[in-house]
C-alpha positions in Angstrom: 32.3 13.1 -15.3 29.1 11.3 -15.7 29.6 10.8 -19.6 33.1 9.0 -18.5 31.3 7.0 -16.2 29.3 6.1 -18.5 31.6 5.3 -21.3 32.9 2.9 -19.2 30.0 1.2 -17.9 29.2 0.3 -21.8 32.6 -0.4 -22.7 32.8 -3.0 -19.5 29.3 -4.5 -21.0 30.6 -4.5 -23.8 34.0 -6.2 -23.2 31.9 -8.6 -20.7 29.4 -9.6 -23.1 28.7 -13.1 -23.9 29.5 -14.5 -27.4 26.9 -17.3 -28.7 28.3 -19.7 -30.1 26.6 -21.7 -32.8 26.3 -25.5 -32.4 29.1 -26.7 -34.7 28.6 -30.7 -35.8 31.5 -32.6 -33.8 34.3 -33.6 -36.3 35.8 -36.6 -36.2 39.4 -36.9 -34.8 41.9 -37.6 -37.5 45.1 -39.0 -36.6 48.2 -37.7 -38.3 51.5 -38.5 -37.3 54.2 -36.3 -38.2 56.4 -37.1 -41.2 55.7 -41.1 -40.1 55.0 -43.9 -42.8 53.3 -46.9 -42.4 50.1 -45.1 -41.6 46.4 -45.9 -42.1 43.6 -44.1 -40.7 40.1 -43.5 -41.3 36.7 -42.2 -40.3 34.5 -45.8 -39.6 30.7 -45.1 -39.5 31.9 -41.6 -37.5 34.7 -42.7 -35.7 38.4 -43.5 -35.7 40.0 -45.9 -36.7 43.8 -46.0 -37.4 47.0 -48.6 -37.5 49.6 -46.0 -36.9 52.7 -48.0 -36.3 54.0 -51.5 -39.0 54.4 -54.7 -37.5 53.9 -53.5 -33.7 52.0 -56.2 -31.1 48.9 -54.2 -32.1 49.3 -53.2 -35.6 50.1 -54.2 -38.9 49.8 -53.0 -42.6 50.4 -55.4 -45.2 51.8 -55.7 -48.9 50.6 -58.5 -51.4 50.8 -58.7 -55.1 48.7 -61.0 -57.5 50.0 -62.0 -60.8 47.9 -61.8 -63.1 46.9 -58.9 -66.0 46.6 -57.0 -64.9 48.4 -57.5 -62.2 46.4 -57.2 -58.5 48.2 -55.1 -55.4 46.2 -55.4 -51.6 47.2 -53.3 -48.7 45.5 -54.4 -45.9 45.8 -52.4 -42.5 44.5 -54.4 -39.3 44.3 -53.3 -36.3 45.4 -56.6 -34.3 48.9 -58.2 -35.6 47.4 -61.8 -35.7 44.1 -61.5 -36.5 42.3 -60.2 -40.1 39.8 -58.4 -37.8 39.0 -54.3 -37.7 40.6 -54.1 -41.1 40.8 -52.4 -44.0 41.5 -53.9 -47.3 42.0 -51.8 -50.7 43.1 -54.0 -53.5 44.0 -52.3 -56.9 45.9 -52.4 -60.0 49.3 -50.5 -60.9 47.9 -46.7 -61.2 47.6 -43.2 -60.0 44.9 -40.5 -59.8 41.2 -41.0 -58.7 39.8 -44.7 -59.3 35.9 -46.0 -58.8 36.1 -48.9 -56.7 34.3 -51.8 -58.3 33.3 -54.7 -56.8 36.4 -57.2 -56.5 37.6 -56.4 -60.3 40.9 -54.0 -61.0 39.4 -51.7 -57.7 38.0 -52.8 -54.6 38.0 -52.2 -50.4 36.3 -54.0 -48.1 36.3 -53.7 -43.9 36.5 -56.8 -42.2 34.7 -56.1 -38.8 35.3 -57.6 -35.4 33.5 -61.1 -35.8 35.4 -61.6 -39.4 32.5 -60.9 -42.2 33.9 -59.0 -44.7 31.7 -56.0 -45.9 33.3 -55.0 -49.4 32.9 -51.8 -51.3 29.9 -51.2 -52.9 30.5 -46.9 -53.7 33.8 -45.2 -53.7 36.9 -43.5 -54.7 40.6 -44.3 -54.2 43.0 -41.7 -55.1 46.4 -43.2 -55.3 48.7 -39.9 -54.9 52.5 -42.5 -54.9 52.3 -45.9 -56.0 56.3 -47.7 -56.1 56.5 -51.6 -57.4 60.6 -51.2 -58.1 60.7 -54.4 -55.6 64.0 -52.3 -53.9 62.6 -53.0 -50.5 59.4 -55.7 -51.0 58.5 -58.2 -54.0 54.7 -56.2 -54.0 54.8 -52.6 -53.3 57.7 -50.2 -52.1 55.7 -47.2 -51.9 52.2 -46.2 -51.3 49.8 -43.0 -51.2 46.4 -42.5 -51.4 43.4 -41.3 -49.7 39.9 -43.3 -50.1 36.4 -43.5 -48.9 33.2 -45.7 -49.5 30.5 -47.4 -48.6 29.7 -50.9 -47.8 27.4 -53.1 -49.1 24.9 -54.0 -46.3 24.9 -57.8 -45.1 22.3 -58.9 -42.3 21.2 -55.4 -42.6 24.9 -53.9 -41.4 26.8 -51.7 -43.4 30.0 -49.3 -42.7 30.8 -45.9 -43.9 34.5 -45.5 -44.5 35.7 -42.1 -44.9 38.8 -39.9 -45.0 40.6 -42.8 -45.2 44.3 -42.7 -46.1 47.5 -44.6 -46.4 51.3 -44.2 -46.3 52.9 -47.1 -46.6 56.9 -47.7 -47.2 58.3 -51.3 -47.1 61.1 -52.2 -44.3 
């Protein structure tokens, strides 16, 4: 009898014992909408930032194309429908796959913070996974995919990390 009781005393220790949990880094939260387009979100210096919805009171992502050769495609995300502030700017010509962004030549980004000084790419990647000029639906860009992230250059001593940044645009 005692070796029961005592069986169970270890197994109820056991079962009552305290895990330690190791101090994980937070992660950042990541929106993603389910199977929605005319999305843009990223991680700004650490924190959200996203336009999840086209041409709403709040949000907007825009289309442009430059002629030229070669010829120049921006989508711009902003996070306030009237005003080019909180935004996020990736400017590129007709390609897929893994670009270097450069600074303002065929590859480029740039976030445009709250007082409206642009802060363009000075390191990073855009990986452009759908890109659809057919003009079916917009005289720039159809279709859009990619995912990007870089780094600012640093003006008055500010500069912004952009990361998992990504985009699904489909013209209206």
């Amino acid at each position: 009898m005692k070796k029961v009781v005592i069986v169970f005393l270890l197994l109820g220790m056991y079962c009552c014992k305290k895990e330690k949990t190791k101090a994980t880094p937070s992660q950042p939260i990541v929106v993603t909408p389910a199977s929605r387009d005319n999305t843009m979100t990223a991680t700004l210096n650490g924190k959200t930032w996203a336009v999840t919805a086209n041409q709403t009171s709040e949000a907007y992502i825009s289309q442009s194309v430059y002629t030229g050769n070669p010829k120049q495609y921006v989508i711009g995300g902003r996070t306030d429908l009237n005003l080019n502030k909180n935004s996020i700017h990736l400017g590129f010509a007709y390609a897929t796959g893994t670009v270097a962004l450069e600074s303002f030549t065929n590859y480029y980004a740039a976030y445009i913070d709250s007082t409206g000084t642009s802060y363009p790419a000075k390191t990073g990647t855009i990986n452009i996974s759908l890109m659809d000029t057919s003009h079916a639906k917009s005289s720039a860009c159809d279709k859009f995919k990619a995912t990007f992230s870089f780094v600012t250059s640093t003006i008055a001593g500010v500069s912004y990390t952009v990361e998992q940044g990504r985009v699904d645009f489909e013209a209206n």
